[in-house]
N, C-alpha and C positions, 0 to 999 in steps of 0.2 A: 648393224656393225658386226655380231656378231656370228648372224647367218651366213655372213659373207666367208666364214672361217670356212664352214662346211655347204655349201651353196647347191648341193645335191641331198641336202641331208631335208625330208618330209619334217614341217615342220606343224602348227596352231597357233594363231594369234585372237585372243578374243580379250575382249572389254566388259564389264559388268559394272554400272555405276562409277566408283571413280576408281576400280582397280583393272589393268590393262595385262593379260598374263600372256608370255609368249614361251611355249614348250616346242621342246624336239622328244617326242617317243622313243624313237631310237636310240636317243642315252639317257631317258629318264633321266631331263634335266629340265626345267622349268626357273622362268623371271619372272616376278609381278613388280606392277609397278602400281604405287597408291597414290593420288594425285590428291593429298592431304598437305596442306602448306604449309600448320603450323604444329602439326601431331598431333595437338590437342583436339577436341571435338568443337567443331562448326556447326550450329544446330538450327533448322528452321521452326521457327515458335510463330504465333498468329501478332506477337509484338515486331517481328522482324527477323536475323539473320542473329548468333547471339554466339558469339565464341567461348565457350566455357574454357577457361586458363586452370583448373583444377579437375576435367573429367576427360577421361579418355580411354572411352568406352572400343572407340572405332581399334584401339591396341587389338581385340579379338580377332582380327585380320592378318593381324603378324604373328601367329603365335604357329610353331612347328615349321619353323624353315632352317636351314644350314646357317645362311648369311641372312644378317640383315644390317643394312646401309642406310641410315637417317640423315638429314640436311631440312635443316630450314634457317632464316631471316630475314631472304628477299622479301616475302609479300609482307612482314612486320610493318613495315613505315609505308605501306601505302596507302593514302588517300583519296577524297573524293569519290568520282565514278569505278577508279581503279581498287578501294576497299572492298573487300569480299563479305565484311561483317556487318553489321547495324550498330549492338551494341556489346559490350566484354562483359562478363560475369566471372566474379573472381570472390571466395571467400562468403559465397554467400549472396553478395549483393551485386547487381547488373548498374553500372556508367554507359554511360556514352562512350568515351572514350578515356583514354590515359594516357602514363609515358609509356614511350613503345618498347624502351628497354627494359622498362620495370615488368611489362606484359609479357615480353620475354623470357626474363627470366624466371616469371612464375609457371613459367609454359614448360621449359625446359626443363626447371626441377619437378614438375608433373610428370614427363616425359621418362626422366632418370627413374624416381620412383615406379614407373612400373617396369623398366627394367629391372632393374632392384629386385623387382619381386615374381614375375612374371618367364626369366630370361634363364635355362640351364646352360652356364655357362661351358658345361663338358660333350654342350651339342651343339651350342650356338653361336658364333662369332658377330661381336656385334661391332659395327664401324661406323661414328662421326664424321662426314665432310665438314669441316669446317665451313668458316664465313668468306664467301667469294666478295670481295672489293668492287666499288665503285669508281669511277674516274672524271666527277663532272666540278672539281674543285682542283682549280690548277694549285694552288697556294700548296695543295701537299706533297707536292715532287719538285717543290722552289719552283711554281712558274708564277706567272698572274693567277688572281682568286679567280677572274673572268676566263681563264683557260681549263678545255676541257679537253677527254680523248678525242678529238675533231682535228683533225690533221697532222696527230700524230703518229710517227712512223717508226721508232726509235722506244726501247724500254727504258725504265730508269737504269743508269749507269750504278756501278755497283751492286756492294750484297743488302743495302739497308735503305729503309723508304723513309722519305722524312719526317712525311705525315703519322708514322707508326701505326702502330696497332688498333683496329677500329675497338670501341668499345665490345661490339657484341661477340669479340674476338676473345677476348680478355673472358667476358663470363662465360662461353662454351668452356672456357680451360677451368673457371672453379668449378663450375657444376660436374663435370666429368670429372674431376680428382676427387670430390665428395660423394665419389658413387661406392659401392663396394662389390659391382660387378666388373668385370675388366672390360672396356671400352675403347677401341683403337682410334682415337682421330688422326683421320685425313687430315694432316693441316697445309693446308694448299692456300695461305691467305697472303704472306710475305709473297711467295711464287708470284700469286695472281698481281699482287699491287704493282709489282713491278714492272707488268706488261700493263703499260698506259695505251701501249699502241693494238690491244690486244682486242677493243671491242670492233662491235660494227661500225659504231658513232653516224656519221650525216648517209652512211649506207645500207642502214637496217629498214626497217619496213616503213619507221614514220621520215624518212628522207633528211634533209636540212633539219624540219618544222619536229620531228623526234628524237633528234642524237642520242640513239643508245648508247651511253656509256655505262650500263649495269650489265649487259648481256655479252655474249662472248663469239667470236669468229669460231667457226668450221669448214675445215677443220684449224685446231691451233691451241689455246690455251686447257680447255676441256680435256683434250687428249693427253697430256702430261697428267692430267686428274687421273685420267683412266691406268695411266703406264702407273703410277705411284701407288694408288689401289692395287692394281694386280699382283705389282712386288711384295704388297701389305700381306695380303691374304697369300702369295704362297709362302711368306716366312711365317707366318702360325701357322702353318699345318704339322 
């Protein structure tokens, strides 16, 4: 998307493990991209996959950039074959499993903390996406509980959703006001709920038999992500 600005302009794209960097030489500008889901560190041990909610080693990969733009929740509640972990370590002690919001938010205030400590704020801009919505419970936009984004074409009418505000909405906002480094969130999660008609739904990859309704059309909702970020970041400069 963004080569397409300057589409003459020599550019590099390379990957190393889970970070993906894509530079232009010619203006000494440079992306990476860290395909880290929860911030925290995911760690392989000979017991299994083990998400530590209290370390967060892999931070040493972010340290000396201009921006940097953190997002996670999606892969929190996931299940089954689609779980990435084994088991969570938190405090000390390794579960199986827990609540996912409580896991969160021990993730998150791990997260803060080493902004907190780690982040010069008179070099570094640091921006929250918020929590992107979900759309497979009709009952939160007044339709049937059985009604999902699958054939709808229409966003919620008005400025307010009925379902409100998801929980892990609510705790991105206390944890970033209990930081004491300055923190911009993206909040792009009112916007998103109200495009019901905004996913892929019965037309994503898994057809009928996957109705995506956590993932998003392109172009289409993402994009207003992007316009609202850009606006962000050039009113701090």
């Amino acid at each position: 998307m963004l080569h397409a600005a300057v589409p003459q302009t020599n550019y590099a794209l390379t990957r190393k493990a889970d970070i993906s960097a894509f530079s232009w030489p010619d203006y000494d500008v440079s992306i990476r991209l860290s395909r880290n889901a929860f911030l925290v560190d995911l760690v392989d041990t000979k017991e299994g996959r083990v998400l530590k909610l209290d370390s967060i080693e892999n931070g040493k990969t972010w340290k000396g950039y201009d921006v940097l733009i953190f997002n996670t929740w999606h892969w929190w509640l996931h299940k089954g074959s689609k779980q990435p972990w084994d088991y969570i370590e938190a405090g000390g002690k390794i579960v199986k499993d827990m609540d996912r919001l409580d896991a969160f938010r021990e993730g998150l205030t791990t997260w803060s903390k080493w902004v907190d400590s780690n982040v010069d704020a008179a070099n570094t801009k640091v921006f929250f996406q918020g929590i992107s919505p979900t759309h497979y419970i009709g009952k939160e936009w007044d339709e049937s509980e059985s009604a999902t984004c699958k054939g709808q074409n229409q966003p919620v009418s008005g400025s307010k959703y009925p379902g409100g505000s998801p929980a892990a909405a609510t705790l991105v906002n206390q944890v970033l006001t209990a930081m004491s480094s300055p923190v911009t969130l993206l909040d792009i999660t009112l916007l998103s709920e109200l495009r019901k008609d905004g996913h892929p739904s019965a037309y994503g990859l898994g057809g009928d038999k996957g109705n995506d309704c956590s993932h998003w059309c392109l172009a289409g909702v993402p994009d207003t992500w992007n316009e609202l970020f850009y606006a962000s970041l050039v009113a701090t400069d």
